[in-house]
N, C-alpha and C positions, 0 to 999 in steps of 0.2 A: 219243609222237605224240599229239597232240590229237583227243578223239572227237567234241567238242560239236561241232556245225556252224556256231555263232557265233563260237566264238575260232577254226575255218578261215575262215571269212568275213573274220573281223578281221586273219585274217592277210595274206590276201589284198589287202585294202585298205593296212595299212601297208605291205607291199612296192610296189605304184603308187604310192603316197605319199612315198617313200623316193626313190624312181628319180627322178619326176617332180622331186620338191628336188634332189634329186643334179645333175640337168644343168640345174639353172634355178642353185644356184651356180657351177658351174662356166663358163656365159654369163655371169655377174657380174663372176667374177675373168677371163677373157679380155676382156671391156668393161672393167676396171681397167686392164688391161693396155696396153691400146689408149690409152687417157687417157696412162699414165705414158710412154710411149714417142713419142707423137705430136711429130714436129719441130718443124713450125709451131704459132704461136699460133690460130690459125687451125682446125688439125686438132685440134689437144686439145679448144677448144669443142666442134666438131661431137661429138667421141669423149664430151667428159663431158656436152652435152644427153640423149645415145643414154642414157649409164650411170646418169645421175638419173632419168631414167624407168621403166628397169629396176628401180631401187634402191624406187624411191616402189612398184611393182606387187611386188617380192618382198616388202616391209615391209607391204601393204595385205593381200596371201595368205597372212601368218605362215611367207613362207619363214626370213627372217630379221626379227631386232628391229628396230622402228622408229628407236632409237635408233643401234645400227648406223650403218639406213641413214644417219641423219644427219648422223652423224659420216664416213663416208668420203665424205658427198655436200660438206659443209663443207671436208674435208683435200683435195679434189683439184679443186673450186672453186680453193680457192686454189693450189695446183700449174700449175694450167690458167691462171691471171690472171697468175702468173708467168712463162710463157714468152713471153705475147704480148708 
């Protein structure tokens, strides 16, 4: 068990940190979701404006890599052009 009161602190802080990433990807991959499922040409735009916006705000907060986001914002762009 840790006595220092900076590595409790630190700990404290990476678990907030943790939680907070934990359901900000997990709203990523259900807005994924929502793209790859969407029927219409029509509902997949809406669903992948909502998920490039998310993508561009986890990638700006270092939830995840910018590059990532890039790439699944490119692969389901074109998924989305394809069904309409």
């Amino acid at each position: 068990m840790p006595r220092s009161r900076t590595v409790i602190k630190r700990q404290r802080q990476t678990e907030r940190r943790h939680l907070r990433r934990k359901s900000e990807r997990s709203e990523l991959k259900t807005l994924e979701r929502s793209v790859r499922s969407a029927a219409s040409g029509d509902a997949a735009k809406a669903s992948f404006k909502n998920l490039a916006k998310a993508l561009d705000q986890a990638a700006a907060n270092g939830t995840i890599h910018p590059n990532k986001a890039a790439r699944k914002k490119s692969r389901l762009a074109k998924l989305a052009n394809k069904t309409s």
